[in-house]
N, C-alpha and C positions, 0 to 999 in steps of 0.2 A: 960553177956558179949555179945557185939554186932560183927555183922563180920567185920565193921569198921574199931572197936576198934583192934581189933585181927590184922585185914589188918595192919593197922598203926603198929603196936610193932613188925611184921616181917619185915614191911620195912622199921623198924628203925634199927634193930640187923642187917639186912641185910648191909643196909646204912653204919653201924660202922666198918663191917667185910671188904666193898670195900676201904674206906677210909685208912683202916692200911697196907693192901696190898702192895703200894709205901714203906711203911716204913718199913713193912718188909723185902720187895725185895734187900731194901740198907744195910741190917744187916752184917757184917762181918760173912765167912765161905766158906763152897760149901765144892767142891766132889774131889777127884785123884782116877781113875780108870786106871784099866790094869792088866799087871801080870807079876810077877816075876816067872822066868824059866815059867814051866808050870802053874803055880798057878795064879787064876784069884782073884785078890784085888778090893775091892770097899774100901776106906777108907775116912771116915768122914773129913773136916779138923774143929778144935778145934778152934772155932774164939780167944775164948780168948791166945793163944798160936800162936800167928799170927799177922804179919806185914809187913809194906815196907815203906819206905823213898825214892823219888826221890826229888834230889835237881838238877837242869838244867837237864842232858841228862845221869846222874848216878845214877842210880838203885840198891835199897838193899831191900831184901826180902828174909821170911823166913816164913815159915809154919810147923805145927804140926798137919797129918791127922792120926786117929786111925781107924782101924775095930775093931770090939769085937767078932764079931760072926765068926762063919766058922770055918773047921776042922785043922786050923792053928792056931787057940787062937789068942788070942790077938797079933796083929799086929802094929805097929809105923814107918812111914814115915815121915823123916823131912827132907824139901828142904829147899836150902840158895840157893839164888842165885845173883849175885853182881857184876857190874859194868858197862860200856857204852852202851845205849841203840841205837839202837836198838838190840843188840847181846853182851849182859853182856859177858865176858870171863870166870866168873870165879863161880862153880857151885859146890857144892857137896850135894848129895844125899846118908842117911842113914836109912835101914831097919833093924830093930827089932822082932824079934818074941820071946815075952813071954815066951812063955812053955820050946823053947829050950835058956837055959841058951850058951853063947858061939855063937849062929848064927844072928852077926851083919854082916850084909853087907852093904857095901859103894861103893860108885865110885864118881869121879871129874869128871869136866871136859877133861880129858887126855882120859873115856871111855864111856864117855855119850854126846849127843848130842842133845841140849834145842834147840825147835825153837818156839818163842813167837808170839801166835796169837793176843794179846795185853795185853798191858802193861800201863795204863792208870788210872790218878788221877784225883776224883770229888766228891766234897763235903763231903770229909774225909776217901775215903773209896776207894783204886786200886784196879781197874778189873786187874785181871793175868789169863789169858787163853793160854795155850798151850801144849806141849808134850814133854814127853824126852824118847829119845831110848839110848841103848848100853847095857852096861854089869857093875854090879857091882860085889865087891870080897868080901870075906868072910866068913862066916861059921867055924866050928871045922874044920873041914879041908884045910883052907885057899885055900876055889874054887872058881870058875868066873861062875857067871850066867846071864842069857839075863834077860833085862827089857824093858819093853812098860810099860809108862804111859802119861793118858793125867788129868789135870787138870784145872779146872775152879773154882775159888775162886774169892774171894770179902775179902779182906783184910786193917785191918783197919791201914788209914793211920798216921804215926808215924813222930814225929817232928825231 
């Protein structure tokens, strides 16, 4: 084998690895990070569990992000959020933790406040960037806790 040869088949592999790059960049997913009360979440969002529709200046979107890891077990975040953009009205966010059977928490719109960094459809696939603060309720005990989260997703668009 010549160093050529060798040359050439790295900077072909190479070649193929920048080429898919674009393609991968456009896959449906991404991240929600923050933390509920004191607890600090990174959770994955699930492309295939993910979506949004804007038809003129009305918005529907919805996501399913999981963590697995960490001394919280299994964790589930799922946002909806729906209607006039640019400041949909109407929102609800609910949290799951595995282990503890009984500690769903939720909050609407009436305790969380969404502000959208963008919101934006091209070539089958909305960027959603931005953050939601306040308080959802919930738990065995039916209590209110603070949330910070921000997310950036790539969601695939739905007809």
């Amino acid at each position: 084998m010549t160093f050529f040869s060798t040359m050439r088949r790295s900077a072909t592999t190479v070649l193929v690895c920048l080429l898919t790059l674009p393609a991968l960049a456009n896959e449906p997913g991404g991240l929600v990070t923050g933390s509920f009360a004191d607890q600090p979440l990174e959770l994955k969002v699930a492309s295939e569990l993910a979506g949004a529709t804007i038809v003129g200046n009305y918005a529907d979107a919805f996501l399913l992000a999981t963590q697995t890891e960490g001394e919280q077990g299994p964790v589930d975040l799922e946002l909806t959020i729906n209607g006039e953009l640019p400041a949909p009205d109407e929102m609800v966010l609910t949290i799951t933790f595995a282990r503890d059977v009984g500690r769903n928490w939720t909050g609407g719109q009436d305790s969380l406040t969404l502000t959208l960094e963008e919101f934006t459809p091209g070539d089958g696939i909305v960027t959603l960037k931005g953050t939601l603060m306040g308080q959802v309720s919930g738990g065995p005990s039916s209590e209110t806790r603070p949330v910070t989260f921000s997310f950036d997703t790539l969601l695939e668009e739905l007809d």
